[in-house]
N, CA, C and O atoms as a GROMACS GRO file, in nm:
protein
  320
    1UNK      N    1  -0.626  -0.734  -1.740
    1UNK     CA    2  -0.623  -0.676  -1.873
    1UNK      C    3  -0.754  -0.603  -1.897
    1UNK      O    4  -0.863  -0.646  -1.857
    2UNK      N    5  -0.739  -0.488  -1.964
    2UNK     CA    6  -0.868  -0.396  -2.003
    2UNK      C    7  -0.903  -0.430  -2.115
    2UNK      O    8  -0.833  -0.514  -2.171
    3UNK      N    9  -1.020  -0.376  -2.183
    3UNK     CA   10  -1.049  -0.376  -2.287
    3UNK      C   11  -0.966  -0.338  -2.403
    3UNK      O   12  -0.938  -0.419  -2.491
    4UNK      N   13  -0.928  -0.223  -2.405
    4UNK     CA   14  -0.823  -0.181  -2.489
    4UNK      C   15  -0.701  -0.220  -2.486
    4UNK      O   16  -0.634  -0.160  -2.570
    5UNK      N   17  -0.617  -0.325  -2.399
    5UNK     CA   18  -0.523  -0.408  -2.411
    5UNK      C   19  -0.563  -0.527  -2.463
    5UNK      O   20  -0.475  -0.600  -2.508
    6UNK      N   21  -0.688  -0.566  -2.467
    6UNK     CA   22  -0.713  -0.721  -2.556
    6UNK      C   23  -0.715  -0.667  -2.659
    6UNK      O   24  -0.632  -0.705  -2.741
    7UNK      N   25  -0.823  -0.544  -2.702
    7UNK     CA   26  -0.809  -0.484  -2.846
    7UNK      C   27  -0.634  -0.488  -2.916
    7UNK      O   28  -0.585  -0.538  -3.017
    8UNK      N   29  -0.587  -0.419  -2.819
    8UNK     CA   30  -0.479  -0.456  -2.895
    8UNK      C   31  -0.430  -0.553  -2.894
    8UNK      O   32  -0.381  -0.563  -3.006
    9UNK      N   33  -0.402  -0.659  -2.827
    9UNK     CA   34  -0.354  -0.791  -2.864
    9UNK      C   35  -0.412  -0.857  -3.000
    9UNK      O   36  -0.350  -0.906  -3.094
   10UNK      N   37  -0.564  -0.842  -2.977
   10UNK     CA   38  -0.633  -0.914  -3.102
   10UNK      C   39  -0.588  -0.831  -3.203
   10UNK      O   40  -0.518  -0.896  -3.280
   11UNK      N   41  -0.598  -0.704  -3.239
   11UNK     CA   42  -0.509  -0.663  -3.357
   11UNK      C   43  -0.364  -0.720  -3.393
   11UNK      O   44  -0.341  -0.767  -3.504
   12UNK      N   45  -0.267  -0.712  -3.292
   12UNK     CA   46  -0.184  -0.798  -3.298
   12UNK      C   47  -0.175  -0.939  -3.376
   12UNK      O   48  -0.093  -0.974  -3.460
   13UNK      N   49  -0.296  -1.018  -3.314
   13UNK     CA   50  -0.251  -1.130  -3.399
   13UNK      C   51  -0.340  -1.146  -3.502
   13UNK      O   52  -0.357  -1.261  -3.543
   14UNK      N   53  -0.406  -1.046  -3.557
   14UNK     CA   54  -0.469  -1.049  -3.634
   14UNK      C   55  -0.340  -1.030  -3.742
   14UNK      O   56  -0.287  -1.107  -3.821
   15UNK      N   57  -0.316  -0.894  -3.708
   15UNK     CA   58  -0.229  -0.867  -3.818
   15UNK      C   59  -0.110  -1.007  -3.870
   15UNK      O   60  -0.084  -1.048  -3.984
   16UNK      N   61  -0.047  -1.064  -3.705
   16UNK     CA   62   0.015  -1.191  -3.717
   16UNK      C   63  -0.042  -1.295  -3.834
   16UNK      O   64   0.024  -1.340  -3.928
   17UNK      N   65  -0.139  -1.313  -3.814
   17UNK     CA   66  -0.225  -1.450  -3.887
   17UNK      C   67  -0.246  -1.385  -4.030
   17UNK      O   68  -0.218  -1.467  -4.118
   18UNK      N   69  -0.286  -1.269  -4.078
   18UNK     CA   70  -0.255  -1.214  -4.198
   18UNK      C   71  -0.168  -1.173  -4.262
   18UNK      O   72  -0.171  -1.115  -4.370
   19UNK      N   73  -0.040  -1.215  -4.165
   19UNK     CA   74   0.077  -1.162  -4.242
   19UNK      C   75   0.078  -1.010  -4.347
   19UNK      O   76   0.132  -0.979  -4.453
   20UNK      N   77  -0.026  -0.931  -4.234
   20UNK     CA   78  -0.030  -0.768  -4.268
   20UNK      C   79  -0.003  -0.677  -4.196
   20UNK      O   80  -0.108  -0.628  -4.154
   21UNK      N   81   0.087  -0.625  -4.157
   21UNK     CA   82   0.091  -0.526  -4.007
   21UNK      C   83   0.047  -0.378  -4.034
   21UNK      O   84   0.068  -0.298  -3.942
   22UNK      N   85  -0.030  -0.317  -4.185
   22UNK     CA   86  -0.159  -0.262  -4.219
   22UNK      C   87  -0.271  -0.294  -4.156
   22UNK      O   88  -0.354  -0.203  -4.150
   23UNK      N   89  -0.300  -0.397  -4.105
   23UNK     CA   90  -0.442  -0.372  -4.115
   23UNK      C   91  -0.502  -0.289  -3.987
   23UNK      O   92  -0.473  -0.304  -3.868
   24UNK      N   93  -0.562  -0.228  -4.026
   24UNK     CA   94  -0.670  -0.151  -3.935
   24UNK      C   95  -0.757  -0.255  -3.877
   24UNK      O   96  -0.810  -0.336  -3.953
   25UNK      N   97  -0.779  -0.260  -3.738
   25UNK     CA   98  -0.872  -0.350  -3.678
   25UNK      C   99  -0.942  -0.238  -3.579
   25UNK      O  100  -0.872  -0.197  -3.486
   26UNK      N  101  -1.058  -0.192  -3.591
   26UNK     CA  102  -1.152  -0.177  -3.482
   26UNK      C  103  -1.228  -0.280  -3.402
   26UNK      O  104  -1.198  -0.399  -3.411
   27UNK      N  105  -1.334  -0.233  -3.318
   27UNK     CA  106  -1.438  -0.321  -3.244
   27UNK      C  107  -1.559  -0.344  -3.385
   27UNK      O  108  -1.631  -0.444  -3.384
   28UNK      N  109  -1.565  -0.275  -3.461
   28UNK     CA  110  -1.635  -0.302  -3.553
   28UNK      C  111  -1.645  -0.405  -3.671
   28UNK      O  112  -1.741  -0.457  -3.728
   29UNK      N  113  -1.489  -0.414  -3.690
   29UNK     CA  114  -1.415  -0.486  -3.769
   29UNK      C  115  -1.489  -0.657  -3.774
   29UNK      O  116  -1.508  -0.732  -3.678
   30UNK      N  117  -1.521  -0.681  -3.920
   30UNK     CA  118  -1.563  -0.838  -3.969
   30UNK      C  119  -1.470  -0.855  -4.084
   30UNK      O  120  -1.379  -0.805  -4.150
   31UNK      N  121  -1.538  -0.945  -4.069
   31UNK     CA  122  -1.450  -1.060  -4.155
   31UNK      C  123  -1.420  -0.968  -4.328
   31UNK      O  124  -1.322  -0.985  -4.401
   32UNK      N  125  -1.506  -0.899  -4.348
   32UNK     CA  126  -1.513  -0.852  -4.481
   32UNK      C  127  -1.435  -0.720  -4.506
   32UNK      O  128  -1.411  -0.655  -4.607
   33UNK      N  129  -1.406  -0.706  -4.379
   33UNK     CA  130  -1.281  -0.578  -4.419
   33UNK      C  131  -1.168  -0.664  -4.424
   33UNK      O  132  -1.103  -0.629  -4.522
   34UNK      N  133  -1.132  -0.723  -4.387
   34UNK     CA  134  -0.966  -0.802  -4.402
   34UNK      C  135  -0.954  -0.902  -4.508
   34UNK      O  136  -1.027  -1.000  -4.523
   35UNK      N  137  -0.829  -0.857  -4.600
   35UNK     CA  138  -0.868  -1.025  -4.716
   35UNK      C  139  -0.802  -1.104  -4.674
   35UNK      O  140  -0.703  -1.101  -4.600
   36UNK      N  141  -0.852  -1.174  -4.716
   36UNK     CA  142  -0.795  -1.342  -4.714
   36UNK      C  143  -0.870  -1.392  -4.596
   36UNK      O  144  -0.874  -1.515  -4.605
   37UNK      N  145  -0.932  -1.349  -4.487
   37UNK     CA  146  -1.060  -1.371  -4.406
   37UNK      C  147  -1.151  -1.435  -4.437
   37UNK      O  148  -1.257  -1.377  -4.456
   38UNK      N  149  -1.143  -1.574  -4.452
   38UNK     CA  150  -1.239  -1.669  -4.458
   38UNK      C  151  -1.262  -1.785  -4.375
   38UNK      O  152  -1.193  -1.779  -4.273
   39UNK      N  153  -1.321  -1.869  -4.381
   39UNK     CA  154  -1.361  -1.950  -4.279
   39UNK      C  155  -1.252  -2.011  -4.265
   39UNK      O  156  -1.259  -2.059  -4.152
   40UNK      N  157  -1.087  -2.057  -4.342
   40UNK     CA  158  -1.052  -2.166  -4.280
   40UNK      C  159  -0.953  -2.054  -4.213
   40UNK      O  160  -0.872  -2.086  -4.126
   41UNK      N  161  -0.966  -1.932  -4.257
   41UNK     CA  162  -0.842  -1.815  -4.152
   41UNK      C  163  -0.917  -1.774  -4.039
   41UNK      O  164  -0.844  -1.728  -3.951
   42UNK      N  165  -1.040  -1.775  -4.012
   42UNK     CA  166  -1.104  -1.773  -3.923
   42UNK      C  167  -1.102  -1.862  -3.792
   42UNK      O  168  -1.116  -1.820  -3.677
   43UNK      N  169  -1.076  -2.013  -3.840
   43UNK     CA  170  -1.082  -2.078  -3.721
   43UNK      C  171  -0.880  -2.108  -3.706
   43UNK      O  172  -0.850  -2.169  -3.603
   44UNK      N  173  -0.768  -2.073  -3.789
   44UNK     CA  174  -0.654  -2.043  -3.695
   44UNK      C  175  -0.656  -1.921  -3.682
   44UNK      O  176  -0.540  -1.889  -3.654
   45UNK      N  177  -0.732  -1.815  -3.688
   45UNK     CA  178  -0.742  -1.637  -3.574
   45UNK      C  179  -0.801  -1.744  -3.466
   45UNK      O  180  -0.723  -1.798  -3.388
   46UNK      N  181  -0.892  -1.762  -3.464
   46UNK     CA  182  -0.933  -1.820  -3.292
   46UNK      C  183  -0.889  -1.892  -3.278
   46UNK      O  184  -0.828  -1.787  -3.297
   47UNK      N  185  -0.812  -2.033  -3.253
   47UNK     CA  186  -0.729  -2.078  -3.280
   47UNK      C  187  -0.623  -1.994  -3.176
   47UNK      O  188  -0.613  -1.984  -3.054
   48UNK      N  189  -0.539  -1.930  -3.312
   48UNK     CA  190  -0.435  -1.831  -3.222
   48UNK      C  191  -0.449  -1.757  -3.118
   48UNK      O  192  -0.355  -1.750  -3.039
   49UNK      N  193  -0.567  -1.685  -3.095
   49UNK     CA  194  -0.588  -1.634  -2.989
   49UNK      C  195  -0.620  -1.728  -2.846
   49UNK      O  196  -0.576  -1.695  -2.736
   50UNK      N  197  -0.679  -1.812  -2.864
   50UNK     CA  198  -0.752  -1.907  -2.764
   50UNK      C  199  -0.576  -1.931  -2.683
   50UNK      O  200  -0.544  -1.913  -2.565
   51UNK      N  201  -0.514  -1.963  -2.767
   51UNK     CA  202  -0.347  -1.991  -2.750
   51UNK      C  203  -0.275  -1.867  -2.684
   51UNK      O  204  -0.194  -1.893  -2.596
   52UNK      N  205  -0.290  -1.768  -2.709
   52UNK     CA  206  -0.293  -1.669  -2.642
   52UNK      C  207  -0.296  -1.630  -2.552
   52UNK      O  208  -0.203  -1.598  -2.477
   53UNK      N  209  -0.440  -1.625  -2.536
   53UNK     CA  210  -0.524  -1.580  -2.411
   53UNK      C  211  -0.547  -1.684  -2.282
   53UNK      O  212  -0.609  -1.673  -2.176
   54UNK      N  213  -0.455  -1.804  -2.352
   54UNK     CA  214  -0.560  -1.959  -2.276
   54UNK      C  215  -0.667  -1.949  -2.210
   54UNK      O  216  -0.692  -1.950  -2.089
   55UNK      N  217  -0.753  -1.935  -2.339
   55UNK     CA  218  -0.894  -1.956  -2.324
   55UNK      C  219  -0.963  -2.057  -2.432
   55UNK      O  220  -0.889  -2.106  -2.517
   56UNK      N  221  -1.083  -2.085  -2.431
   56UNK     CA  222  -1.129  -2.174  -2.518
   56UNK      C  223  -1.264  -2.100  -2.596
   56UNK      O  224  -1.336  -2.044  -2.513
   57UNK      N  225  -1.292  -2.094  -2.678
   57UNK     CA  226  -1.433  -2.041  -2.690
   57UNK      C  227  -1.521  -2.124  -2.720
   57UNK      O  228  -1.488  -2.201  -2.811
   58UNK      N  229  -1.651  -2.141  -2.665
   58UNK     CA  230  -1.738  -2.226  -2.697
   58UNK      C  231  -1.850  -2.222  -2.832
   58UNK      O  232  -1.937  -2.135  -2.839
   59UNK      N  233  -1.835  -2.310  -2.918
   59UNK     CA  234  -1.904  -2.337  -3.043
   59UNK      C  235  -2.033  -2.222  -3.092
   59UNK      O  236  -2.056  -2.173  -3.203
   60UNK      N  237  -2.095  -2.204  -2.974
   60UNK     CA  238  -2.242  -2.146  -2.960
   60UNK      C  239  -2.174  -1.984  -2.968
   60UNK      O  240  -2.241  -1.898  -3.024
   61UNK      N  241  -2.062  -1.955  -2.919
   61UNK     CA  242  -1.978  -1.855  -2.917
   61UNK      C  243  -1.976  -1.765  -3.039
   61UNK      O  244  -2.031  -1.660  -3.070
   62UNK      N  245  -1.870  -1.866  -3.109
   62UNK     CA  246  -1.811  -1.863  -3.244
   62UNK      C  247  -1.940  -1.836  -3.345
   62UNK      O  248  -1.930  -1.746  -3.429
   63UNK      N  249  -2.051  -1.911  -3.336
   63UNK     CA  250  -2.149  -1.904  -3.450
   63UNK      C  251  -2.202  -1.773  -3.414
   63UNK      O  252  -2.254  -1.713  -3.508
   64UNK      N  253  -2.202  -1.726  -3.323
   64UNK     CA  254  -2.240  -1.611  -3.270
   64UNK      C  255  -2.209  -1.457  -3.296
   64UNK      O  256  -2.273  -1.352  -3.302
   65UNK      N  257  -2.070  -1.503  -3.310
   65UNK     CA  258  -1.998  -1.387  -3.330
   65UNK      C  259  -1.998  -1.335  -3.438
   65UNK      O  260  -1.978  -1.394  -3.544
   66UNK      N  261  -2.027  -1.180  -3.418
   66UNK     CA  262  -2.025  -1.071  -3.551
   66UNK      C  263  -1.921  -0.948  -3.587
   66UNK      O  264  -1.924  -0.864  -3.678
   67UNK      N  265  -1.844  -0.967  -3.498
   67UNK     CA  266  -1.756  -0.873  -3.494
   67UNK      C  267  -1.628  -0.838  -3.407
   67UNK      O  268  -1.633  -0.882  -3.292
   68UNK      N  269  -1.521  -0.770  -3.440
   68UNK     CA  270  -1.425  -0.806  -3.315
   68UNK      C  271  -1.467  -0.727  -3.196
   68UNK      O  272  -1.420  -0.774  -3.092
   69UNK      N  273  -1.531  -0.636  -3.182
   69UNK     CA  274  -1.594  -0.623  -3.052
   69UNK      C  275  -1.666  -0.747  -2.934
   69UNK      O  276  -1.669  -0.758  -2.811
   70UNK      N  277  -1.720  -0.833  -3.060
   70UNK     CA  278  -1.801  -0.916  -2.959
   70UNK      C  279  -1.687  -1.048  -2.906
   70UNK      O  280  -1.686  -1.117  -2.804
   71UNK      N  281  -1.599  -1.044  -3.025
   71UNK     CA  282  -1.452  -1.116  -3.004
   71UNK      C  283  -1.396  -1.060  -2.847
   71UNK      O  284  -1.365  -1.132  -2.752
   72UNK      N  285  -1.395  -0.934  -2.852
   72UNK     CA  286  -1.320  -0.898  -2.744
   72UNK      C  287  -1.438  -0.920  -2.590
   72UNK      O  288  -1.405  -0.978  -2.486
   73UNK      N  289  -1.521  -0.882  -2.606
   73UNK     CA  290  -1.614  -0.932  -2.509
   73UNK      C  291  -1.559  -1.086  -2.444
   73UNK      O  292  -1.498  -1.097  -2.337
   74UNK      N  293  -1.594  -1.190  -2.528
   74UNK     CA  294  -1.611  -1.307  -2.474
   74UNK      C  295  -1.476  -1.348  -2.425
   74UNK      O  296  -1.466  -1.419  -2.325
   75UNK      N  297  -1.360  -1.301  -2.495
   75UNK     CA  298  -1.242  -1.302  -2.392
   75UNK      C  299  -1.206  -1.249  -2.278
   75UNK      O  300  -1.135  -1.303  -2.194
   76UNK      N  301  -1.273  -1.103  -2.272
   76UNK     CA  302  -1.295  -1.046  -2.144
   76UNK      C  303  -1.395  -1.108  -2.023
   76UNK      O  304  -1.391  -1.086  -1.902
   77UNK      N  305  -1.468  -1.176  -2.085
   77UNK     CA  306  -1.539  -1.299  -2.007
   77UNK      C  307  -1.486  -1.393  -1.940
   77UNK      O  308  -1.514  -1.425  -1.824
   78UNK      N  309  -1.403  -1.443  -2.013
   78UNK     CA  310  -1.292  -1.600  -1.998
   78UNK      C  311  -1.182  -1.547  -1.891
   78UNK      O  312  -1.134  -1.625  -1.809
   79UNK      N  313  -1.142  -1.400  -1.896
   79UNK     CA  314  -0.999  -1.404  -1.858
   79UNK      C  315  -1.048  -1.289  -1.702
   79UNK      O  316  -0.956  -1.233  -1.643
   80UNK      N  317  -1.137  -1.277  -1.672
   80UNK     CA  318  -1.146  -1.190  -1.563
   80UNK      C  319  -1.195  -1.283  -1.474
   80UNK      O  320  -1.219  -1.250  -1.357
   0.00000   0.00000   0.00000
């Protein structure tokens, strides 16, 4: 999988988990462009994806993360 096929997956279930198939998701994309994006929709998006992708992300990860770019990184990590 390339980059731009996880991009799109993670849009995918982004939109899934927001029950919005609007939303615009870039690599840029945080938490504050999407509503209803808060911490407890945050951990079933990763969550769902981890399920996904069967991958796991590690804690140090997650606190880490600023954006779905860096989202897509660390899965491209896990799955290559």
């Amino acid at each position: 999988m390339n980059r731009e096929e996880v991009l799109t997956k993670v849009t995918e279930i982004i939109r899934d988990v927001f029950d919005d198939e609007n939303i615009v998701v870039t690599e840029a994309t945080v938490a504050d462009d999407v509503d209803g994006w808060d911490s407890l929709m945050h951990i079933t998006l990763l969550g769902t994806i981890e399920d996904e992708f069967e991958i796991k992300f590690a804690m140090k990860d997650v606190v880490g993360m600023k954006n779905v770019g860096e989202m897509v990184d660390l899965i491209l990590e896990q799955i290559r």
